[in-house]
N, C-alpha and C positions, 0 to 999 in steps of 0.2 A: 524500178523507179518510175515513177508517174509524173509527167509533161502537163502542166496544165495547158498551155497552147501552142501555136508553134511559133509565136514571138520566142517564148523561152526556149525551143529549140535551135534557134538559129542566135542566142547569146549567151556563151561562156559562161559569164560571173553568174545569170541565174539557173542555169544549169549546174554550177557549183555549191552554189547556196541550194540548193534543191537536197542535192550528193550528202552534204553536209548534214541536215537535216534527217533526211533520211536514214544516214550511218548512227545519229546520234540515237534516232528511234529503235533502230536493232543492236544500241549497244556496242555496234563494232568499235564506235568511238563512246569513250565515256571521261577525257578528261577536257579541259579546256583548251591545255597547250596542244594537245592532239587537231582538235576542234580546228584550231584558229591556223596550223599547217594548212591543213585539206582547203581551208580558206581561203589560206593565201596564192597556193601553188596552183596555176595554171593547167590543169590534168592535160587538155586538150595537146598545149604547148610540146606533149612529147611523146605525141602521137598523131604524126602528119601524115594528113588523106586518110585517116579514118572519121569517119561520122560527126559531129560533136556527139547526137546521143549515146552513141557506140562507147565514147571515151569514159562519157560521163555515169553512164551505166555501172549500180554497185555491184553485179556479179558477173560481169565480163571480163574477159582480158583481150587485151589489143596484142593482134601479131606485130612481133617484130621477127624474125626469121624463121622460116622454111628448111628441111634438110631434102633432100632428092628426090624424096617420094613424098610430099606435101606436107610432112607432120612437124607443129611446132617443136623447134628446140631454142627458140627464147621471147618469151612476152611480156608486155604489161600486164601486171599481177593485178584482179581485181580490187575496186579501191575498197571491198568489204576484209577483204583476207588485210591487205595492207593497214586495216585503220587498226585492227586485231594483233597482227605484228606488232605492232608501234605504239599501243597501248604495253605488251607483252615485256617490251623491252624498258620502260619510264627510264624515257632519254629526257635529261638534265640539260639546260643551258651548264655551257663550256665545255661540255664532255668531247671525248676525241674517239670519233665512231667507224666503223670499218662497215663497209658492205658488201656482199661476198655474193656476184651474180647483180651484174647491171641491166637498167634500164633508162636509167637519168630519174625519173618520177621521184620515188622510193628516196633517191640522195638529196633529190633538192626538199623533197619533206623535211628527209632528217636535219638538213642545214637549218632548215626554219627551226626547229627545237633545239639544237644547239647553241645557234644563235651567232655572233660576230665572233668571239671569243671562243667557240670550238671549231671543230677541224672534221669534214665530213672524209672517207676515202671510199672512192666503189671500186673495185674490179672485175673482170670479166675475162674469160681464156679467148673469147671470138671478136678479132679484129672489128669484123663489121657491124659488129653488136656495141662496142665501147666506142669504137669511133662514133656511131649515133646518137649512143647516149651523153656525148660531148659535143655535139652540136646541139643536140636539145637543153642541155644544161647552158651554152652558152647563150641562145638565144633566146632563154627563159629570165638571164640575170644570174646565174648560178656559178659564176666565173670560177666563184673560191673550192667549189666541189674538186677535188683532185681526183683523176680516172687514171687507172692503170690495166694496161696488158699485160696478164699473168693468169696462171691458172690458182685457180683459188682453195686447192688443196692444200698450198703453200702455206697460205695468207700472205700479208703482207708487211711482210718484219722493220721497212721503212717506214716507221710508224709507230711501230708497236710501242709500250702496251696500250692496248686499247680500253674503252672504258665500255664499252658494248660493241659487240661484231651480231649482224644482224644475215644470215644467210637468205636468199630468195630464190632460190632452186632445191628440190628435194635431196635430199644428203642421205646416205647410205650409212655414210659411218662419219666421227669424229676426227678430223687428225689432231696431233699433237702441236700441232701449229695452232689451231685453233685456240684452243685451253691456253699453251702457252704464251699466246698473244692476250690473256684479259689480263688487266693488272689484278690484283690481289682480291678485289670486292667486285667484280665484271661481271659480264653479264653475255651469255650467248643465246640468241634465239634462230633457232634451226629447226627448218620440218623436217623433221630424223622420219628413215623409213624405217620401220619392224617389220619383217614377214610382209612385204608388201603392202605394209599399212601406214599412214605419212600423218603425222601429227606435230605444230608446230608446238615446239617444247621452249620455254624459258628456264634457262639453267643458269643458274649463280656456283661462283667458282667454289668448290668444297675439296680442299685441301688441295692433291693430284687429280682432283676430277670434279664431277658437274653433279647438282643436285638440282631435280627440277621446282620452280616455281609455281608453272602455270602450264598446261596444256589445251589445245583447241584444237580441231577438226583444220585442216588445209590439204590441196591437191597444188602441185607444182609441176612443173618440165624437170625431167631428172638432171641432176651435174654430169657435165661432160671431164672429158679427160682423166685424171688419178684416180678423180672421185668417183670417175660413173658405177654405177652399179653391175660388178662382173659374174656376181651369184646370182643373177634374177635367170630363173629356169621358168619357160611359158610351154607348155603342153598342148596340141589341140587332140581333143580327144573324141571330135568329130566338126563337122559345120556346125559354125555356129553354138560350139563349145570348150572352152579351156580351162585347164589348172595353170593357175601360177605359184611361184615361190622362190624366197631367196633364203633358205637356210638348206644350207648344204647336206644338213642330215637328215632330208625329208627325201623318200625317193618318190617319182611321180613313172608310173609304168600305166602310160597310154593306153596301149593294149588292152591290158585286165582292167584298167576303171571303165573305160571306153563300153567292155563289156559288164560291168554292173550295171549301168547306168537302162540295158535290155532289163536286167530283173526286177520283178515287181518289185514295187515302192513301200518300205514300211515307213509309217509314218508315225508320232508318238509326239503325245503333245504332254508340257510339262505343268498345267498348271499355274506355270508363274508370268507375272504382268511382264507384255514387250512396251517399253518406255527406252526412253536416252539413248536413241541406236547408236550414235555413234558411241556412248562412254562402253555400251555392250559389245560394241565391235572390236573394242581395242582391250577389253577383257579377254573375249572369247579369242583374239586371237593370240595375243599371250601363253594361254593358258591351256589351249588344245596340244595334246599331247607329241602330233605330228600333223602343223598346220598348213596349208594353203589357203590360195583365194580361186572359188569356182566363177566363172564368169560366161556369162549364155547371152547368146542374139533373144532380139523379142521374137521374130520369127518361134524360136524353139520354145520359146517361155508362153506363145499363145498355142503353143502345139498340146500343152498337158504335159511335156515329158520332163522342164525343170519349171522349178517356183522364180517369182519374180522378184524375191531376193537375189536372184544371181545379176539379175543384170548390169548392178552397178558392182558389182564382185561382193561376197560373201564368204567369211569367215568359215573353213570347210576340213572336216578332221578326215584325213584319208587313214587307207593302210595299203598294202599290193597288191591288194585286189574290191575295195570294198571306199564307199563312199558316204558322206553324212553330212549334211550342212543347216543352216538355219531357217526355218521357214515361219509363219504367226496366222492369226485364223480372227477372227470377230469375238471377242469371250466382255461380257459387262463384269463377269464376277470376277475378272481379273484389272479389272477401270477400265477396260478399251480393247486391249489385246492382248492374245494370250501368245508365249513364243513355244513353237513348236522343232523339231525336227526331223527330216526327211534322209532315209538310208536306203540303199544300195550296195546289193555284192551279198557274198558267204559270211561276210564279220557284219552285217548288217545292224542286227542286235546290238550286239559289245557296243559298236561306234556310238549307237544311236543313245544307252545308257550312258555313257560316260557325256555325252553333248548336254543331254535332260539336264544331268545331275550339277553341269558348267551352270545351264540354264538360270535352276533352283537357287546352287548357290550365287549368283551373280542380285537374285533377286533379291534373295533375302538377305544378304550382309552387305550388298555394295551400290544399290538403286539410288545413285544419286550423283551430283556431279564432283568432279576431283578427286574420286577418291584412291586413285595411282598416285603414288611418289617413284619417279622414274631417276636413278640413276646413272650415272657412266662412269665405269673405270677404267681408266688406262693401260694397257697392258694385260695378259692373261692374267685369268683370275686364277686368283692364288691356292684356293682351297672352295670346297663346294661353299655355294652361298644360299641362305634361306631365302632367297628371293626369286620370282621366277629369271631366270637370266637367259641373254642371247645372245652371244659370240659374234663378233665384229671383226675387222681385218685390224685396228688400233684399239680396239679395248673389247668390252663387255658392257650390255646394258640390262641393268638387275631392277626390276618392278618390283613392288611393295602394293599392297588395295590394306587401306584402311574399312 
C-alpha cells in the first residue's frame, strides 16, 4: 500500500481510507457492506505499539503472541485475507455469528455487518490472547462483542445455531461441533489444510455435511490444542532441505530421498501453459498419487541443486526412494510459461510421466478458476467414492474439478 506523505502516516482515518481503497482495487473487498466495516473499524485500535503503517498495511499481519522459540502462534490476520473471508462468508445484518480464533479486529468487523440486532461470539483456547482481544474490543466501542475462553474444537454451543462460524487459524480437519453448530442454511468458512495445502473454503450446510461455495488461496498460524494438527510429518533431508506431509500413508524415508536428490536430474517438460499457480497447486496436490510438499533455503535454490519452486514449498510426488516435483521455464508458445518437471532417484522416469501427464491434464480441462467442488463428509466414508478423497480424523474431504 502506498503513503502519499507522512501526514497520512501519522493519521489513522487516512490510512484507513487508503486500506479501503486499495482492498477494493484488488477485489479482496467487493461488496459495500464489507467496504463501509474496514471503514468503520479502527484497525490500528487492536494493534497497540505497532506502527500505524504496519497495521494498516494489506498484507501484513500484526504479532500478537510468541511461543518459546519466537515463532507466531496468534496474529492479526492481514486486512487483504480478512476483507476475502468476509466477503466469502456474506454476513447479513441480524445474523448470530461465531468466530472461532480471536483477535478483537475480525469481531468488531463482523459486529459492524451484523449490525445492533445480531450477536457477534469470538473465542480463543489462550488466555492472553482473548483477554487482549477484550480490551481491544472494549476500548474500540465493541462492548456487545462477547469473548470466551475455550478451545474452539468445541465451538461454542452457548449460542449455537449459528448463522455463520467463521474459523481464523488453519484447521486440519472439521469437528462435528462445527457443522453442528450452523443452523439449517449456515455457513462455515475455514482454511481447511490438505496435504499441507490451506485454502480458505466457504462451505454451506448440505445435509450431514458441507458443500463448498467459494475457495481462495490463505496462510494462517495453525490451531492449537484438539485441533492442532498431529499428522503433519517434516523431514530434513539435508541443510537447507525438507519434505513435509500430513497424510499418514505417505511414507518419507530421508535417507534414500536425501540420496536421489545426488542423482542426475531428469527433467521433462510438458508442453502445457503454467498459469493460476495457486488453482494448479491445489490440483496437483490432490491428485498426486503419493504427495508431499518439498521446501529448500535460497542458499540451496542459488546452488543449482533444487528449482525455485521449492522455496515457498511445492507440490512434490515421491516414492522410497525417488523424487519429482514442479518446475516451469520461459515458452511464448505456451502464453508465458511452460510447466515442467524435475526427477530424482531409480523411479525417476515413472514419477516424472505421471507428474507430465497431472500437468497436461490440469491444462487442458481445468485452466481456470473454481473449478473444485470440495466436499466434507462426516464420518468414515462408506464405500469408495469417485472423487479424489482424503481421510480426516472427523470425516473425509472428496474433490470433484469440473
Amino acid at each position: 500500500m502506498t503513503v502519499p506523505d507522512d501526514s497520512e502516516v501519522r493519521d489513522p482515518g487516512a490510512l484507513r481510507a487508503s486500506m479501503v481503497r486499495a482492498l477494493r482495487d484488488q477485489d479482496a473487498i467487493t461488496s459495500e457492506r464489507v467496504a463501509a466495516a474496514f471503514a468503520t473499524v479502527p484497525r490500528h485500535r487492536f494493534a497497540p505499539g505497532a506502527p500505524l503503517e504496519l497495521a494498516y498495511d494489506l498484507h501484513s499481519t500484526v504479532p500478537v503472541k510468541k511461543d518459546e522459540h519466537g515463532l507466531d502462534i496468534s496474529v492479526m490476520s492481514a486486512a487483504h485475507l480478512q476483507g476475502v473471508m468476509l466477503e466469502q462468508a456474506d454476513i447479513r445484518a441480524g445474523m448470530k455469528v461465531l468466530e472461532i480464533g480471536s483477535g478483537g479486529y475480525n469481531a468488531a468487523l463482523v459486529q459492524e455487518l451484523v449490525g445492533g440486532e445480531g450477536a457477534v461470539t469470538t473465542v480463543d483456547i489462550d488466555r492472553d490472547v482473548i483477554d487482549r482481544a477484550r480490551r481491544c474490543l472494549d476500548d474500540a466501542g465493541y462492548g456487545q462483542v462477547r469473548t470466551v475462553l475455550a478451545d474452539g474444537e468445541s465451538g461454542v454451543p452457548d449460542g449455537a445455531p449459528y448463522d455463520r462460524i467463521i474459523v481464523t487459524v488453519a484447521a486440519w480437519d472439521i469437528p462435528a461441533p462445527w457443522i453442528g453448530g450452523l443452523t439449517g442454511n449456515g455457513r462455515l468458512v475455514v482454511p481447511l489444510t490438505v496435504r499441507c495445502t490451506t485454502r480458505s473454503i466457504a462451505f454451506d450446510r448440505d445435509g450431514e455435511g458441507l458443500l463448498s461455495r467459494s475457495y481462495r488461496l490463505a496462510r494462517f498460524v495453525p490451531m492449537q490444542g484438539e485441533g492442532a494438527p498431529k499428522e503433519e510429518r517434516k523431514v530434513l533431508l539435508r541443510d537447507g532441505v525438507a519434505l513435509q506431509t500430513d497424510d499418514v500413508r505417505v511414507r518419507l524415508d530421508a535417507e534414500a530421498l536425501n540420496r536421489a536428490l545426488d542423482e542426475p536430474r531428469l527433467v521433462r517438460w510438458s508442453g502445457a501453459a503454467y498459469e493460476l499457480p495457486d488453482e494448479l497447486e491445489l490440483y496437483l496436490t490432490l491428485n498426486l498419487s503419493s504427495a508431499a510438499r518439498l521446501h529448500s533455503s535460497k542458499d540451496v535454490v542459488e546452488s543449482g541443486l533444487v528449482e525455485a519452486s521449492a522455496l515457498l514449498g511445492v507440490p512434490t510426488l515421491v516414492s522410497e526412494d525417488s523424487i519429482a516435483y514442479r518446475t516451469r521455464r520461459e515458452n511464448e508458445n505456451t502464453g508465458g510459461f511452460e510447466s515442467g518437471v524435475v526427477a530424482h532417484g531409480p523411479q525417476a522416469e515413472a514419477l516424472a510421466d505421471q507428474y507430465v501427464e497431472l500437468l497436461r491434464r490440469w491444462a487442458r480441462n481445468h485452466r481456470r478458476r473454481g473449478t473444485a467442488t470440495i466436499r466434507y463428509l462426516p464420518g468414515p466414508a462408506a464405500s469408495p467414492l469417485p472423487q479424489v478423497t482424503v481421510p480426516k480424523r472427523h470425516g473425509v474431504v472428496a474433490v470433484t474439478w469440473h
